[in-house]
C-alpha positions as CSV (number, residue, x, y, z in Angstrom):
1,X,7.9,21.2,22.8
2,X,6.1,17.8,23.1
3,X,2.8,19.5,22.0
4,X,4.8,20.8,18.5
5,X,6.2,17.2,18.1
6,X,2.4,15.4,18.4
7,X,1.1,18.6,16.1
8,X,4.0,17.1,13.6
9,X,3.0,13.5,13.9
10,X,-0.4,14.3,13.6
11,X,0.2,16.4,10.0
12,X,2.4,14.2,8.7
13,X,-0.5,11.3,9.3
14,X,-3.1,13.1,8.0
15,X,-0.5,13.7,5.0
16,X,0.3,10.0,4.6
17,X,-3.2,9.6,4.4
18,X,-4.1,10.9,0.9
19,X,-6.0,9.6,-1.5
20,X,-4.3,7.3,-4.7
21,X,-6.2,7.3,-8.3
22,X,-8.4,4.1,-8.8
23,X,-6.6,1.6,-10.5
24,X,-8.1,-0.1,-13.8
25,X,-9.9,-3.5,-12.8
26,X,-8.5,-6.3,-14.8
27,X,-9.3,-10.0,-14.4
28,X,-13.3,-9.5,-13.6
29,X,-14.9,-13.0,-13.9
30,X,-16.1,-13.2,-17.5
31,X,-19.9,-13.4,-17.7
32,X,-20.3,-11.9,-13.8
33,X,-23.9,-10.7,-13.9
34,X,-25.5,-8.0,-11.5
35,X,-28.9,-6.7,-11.0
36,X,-30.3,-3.7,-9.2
37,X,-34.5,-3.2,-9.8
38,X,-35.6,0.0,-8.1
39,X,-39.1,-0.6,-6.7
40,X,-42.1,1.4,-7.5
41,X,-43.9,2.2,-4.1
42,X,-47.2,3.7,-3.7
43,X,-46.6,8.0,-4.0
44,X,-43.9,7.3,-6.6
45,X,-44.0,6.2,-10.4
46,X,-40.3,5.9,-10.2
47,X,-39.2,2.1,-11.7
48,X,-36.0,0.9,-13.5
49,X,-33.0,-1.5,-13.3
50,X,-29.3,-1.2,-13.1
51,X,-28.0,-4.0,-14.9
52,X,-23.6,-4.3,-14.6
53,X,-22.0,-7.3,-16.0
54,X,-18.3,-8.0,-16.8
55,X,-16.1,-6.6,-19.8
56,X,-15.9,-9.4,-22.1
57,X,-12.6,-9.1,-22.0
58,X,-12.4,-9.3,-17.8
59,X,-11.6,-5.3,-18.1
60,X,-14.1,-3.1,-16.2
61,X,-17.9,-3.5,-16.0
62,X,-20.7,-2.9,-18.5
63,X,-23.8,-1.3,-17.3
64,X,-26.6,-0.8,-18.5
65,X,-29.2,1.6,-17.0
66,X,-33.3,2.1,-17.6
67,X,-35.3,4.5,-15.6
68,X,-38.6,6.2,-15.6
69,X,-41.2,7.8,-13.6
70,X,-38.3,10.3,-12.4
71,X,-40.1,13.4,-10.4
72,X,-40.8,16.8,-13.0
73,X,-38.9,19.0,-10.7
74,X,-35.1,18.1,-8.8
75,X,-32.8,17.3,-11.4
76,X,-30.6,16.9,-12.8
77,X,-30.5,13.6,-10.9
78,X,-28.3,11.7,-9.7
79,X,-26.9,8.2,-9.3
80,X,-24.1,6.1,-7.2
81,X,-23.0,2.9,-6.1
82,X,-23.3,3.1,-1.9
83,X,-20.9,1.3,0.6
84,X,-23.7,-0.7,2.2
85,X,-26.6,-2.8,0.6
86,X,-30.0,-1.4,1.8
87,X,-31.6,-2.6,4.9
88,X,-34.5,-4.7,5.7
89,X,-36.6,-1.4,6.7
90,X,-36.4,-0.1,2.9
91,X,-34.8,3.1,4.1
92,X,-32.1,4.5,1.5
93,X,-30.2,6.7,4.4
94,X,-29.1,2.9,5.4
95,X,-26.8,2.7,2.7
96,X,-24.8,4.8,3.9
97,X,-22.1,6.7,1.9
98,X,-20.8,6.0,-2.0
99,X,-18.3,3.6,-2.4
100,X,-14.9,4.9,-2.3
101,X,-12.2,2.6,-1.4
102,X,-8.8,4.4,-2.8
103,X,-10.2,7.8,0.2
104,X,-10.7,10.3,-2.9
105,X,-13.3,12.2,-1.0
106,X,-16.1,14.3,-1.4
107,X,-14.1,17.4,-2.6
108,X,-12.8,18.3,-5.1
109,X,-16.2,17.3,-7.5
110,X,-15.4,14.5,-10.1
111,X,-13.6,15.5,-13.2
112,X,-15.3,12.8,-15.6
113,X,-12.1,13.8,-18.2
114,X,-10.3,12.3,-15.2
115,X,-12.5,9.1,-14.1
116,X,-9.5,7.5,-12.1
117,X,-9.5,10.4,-10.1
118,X,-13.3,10.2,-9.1
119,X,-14.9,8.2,-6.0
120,X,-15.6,4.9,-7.8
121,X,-19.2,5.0,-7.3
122,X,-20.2,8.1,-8.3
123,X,-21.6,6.4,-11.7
124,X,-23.3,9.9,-12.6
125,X,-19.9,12.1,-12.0
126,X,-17.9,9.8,-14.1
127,X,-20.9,9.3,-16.6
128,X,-23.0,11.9,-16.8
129,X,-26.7,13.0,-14.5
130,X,-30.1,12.1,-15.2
131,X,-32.1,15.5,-17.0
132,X,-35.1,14.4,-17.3
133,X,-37.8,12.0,-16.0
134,X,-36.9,8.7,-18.2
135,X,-33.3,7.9,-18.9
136,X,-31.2,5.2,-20.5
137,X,-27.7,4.6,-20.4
138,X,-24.9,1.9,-21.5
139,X,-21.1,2.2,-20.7
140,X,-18.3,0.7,-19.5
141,X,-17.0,1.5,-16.2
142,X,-12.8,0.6,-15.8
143,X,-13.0,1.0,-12.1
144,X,-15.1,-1.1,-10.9
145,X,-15.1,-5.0,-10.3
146,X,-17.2,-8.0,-10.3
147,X,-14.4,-10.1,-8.9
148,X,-15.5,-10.4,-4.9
149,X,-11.6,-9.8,-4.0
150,X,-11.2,-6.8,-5.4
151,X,-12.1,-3.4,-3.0
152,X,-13.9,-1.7,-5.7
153,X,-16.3,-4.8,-5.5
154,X,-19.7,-3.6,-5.4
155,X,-21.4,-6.9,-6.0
156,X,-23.1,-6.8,-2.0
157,X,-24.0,-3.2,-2.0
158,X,-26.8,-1.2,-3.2
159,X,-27.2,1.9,-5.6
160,X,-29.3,5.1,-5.2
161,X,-30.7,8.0,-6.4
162,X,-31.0,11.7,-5.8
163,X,-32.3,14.8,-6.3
164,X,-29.7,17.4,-7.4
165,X,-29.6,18.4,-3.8
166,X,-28.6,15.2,-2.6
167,X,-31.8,13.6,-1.2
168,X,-32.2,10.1,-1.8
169,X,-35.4,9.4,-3.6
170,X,-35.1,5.5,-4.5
171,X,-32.4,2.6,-4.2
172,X,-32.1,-0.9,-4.3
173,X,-29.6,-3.7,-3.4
174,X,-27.3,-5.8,-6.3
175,X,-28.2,-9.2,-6.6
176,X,-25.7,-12.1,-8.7
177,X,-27.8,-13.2,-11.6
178,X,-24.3,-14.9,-12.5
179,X,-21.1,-15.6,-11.0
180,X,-19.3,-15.6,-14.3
181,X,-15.7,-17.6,-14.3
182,X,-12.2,-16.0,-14.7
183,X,-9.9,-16.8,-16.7
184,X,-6.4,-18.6,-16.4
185,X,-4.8,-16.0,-18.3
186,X,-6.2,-13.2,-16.1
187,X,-4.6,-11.9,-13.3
188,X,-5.9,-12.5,-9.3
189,X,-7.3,-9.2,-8.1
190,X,-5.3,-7.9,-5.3
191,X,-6.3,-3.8,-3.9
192,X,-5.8,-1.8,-0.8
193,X,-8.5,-2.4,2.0
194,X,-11.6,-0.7,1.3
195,X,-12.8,2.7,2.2
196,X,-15.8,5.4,2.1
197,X,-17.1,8.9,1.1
198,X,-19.5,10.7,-0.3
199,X,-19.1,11.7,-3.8
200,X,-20.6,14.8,-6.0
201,X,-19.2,14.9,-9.8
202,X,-19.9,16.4,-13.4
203,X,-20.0,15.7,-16.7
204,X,-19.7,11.7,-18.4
205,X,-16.9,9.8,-20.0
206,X,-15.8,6.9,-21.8
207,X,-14.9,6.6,-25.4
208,X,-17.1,2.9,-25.1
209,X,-19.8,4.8,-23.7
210,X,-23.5,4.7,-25.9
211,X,-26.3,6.6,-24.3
212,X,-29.5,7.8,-25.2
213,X,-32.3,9.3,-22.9
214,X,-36.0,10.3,-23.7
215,X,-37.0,13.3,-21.2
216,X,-39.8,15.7,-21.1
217,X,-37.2,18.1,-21.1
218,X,-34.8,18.7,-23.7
219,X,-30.8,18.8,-24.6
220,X,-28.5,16.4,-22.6
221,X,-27.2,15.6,-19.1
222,X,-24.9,17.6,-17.3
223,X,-22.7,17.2,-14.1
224,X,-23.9,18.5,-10.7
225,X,-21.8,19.3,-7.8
226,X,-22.4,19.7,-4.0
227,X,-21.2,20.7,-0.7
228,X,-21.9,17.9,1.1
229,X,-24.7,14.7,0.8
230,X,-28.4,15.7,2.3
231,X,-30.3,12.3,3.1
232,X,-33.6,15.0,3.4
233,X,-36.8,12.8,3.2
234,X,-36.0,9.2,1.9
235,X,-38.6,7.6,0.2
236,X,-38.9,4.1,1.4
237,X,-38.3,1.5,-1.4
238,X,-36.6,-0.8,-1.6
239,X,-7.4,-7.0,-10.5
240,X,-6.1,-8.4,-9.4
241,X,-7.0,-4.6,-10.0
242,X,-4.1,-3.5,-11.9
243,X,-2.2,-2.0,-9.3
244,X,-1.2,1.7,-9.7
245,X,1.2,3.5,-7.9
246,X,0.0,6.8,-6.3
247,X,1.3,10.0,-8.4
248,X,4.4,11.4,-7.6
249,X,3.9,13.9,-5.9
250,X,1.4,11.6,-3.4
251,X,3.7,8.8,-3.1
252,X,6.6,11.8,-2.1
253,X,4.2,13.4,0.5
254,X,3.7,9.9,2.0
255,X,7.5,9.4,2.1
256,X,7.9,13.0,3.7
257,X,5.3,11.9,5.6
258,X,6.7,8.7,7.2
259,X,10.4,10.6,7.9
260,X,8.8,13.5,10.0
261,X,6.3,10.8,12.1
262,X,10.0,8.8,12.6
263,X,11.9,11.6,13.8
264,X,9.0,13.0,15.8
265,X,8.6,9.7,17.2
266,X,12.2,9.4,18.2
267,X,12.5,13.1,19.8
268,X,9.5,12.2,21.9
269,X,11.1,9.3,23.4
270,X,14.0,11.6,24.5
């Protein structure tokens, strides 16, 4: 009986547990400025920058993205925001996982029609992968912030990327080129505690979003997908958010959830 009861408790946590939809960032500091410059190391001809700054209007982040020198063979590639900034070694398996902060998870892959239900740094699921060896890229991002408060703050970490198969073949820390200033009529950022995974994801979105790419391949980028995040060889390179309420049906789960860890809780102390 007291094995059934802790089987309950421990479903109804895991249960409690799920992931909520990224919330919209609102109230970035206007003219926050990020940079991310890949290095070129000796073996590789693989360069570029990603640049982020804030919306004009405090909502989301701009980036802008310029790479070349990608390999002829492992794409499409791909590219993500990671939870930890690179370390002093160069190695990109440091960095570990992409940022994910609301626990979406690494399955199901990123519906980019859906970019609030996505990990919030998998830049290529919401956006679209790399086809071809040079590749440029502007959008705007809603759910992600400048504004060092908020948990989808990526400010301090690093981005990287893949091959299609997951191994990491460059990365690079952000650095503030600007702190930018936020306005009175914006809101503080407040957001749940922060939190990690690795993400896959297909396709781009965006109605803001401009892109335009130069490959020695042709037609345009498509979405990859994984089972799971291969470090293989790493190359050695280098809002308050708008508060949203989980979905219905998440926010009743949690509440069934937190009734059967009560009563479960209550019969064990009998």
């Amino acid at each position: 009986m007291r094995a059934s009861l802790l089987s309950l408790v421990a479903a109804a946590a895991a249960a409690s547990a799920q992931s909520t939809d990224a919330p919209v960032v609102q109230g970035n500091p206007v003219g926050a400025q990020y940079l991310a410059t890949l290095p070129i190391k000796a073996g590789s001809s693989l360069g570029g920058s990603v640049q982020a700054e804030s919306a004009p209007d405090g909502k989301g982040v701009l980036f802008s993205i310029s790479l070349s020198g990608l390999p002829t063979e492992g794409g499409p590639f791909l590219y993500h925001i990671h939870e930890k900034p690179v370390p002093t070694d160069g190695n990109c398996t440091g960095t570990g996982a992409h940022l994910d902060p609301y626990k979406r998870g690494e399955t199901p892959p990123c519906d980019a029609t859906k970019p609030e239900s996505c990990q919030t740094g998998d830049l290529s699921g919401k956006h679209g992968t790399i086809p071809g060896q040079s590749f440029t890229a502007k959008y705007t991002d809603l759910y992600v912030a400048t504004s060092m408060s908020d948990p989808s703050y990526f400010g301090n970490l690093s981005v990287v990327v893949h091959l299609a198969n997951k191994t990491r073949i460059s990365c690079a820390n952000f650095s503030m080129n600007s702190v930018g200033a936020v306005s009175s009529s914006m809101p503080v950022p407040v957001g749940p505690s922060s939190g990690h995974a690795m993400p896959t994801g297909t396709g781009g979105y965006n109605s803001t979003m401009t892109m335009t790419m130069t490959s020695t391949a042709t037609g345009t980028g498509s979405g990859h997908s994984s089972a799971g995040e291969s470090t293989g060889s790493p190359i050695m390179p280098t809002a308050p958010a708008e508060t949203s309420a989980p979905a219905n049906s998440a926010g009743k789960a949690a509440a069934g959830a937190g009734a059967v860890i009560a009563a479960a809780a209550a019969a064990l102390m009998l």
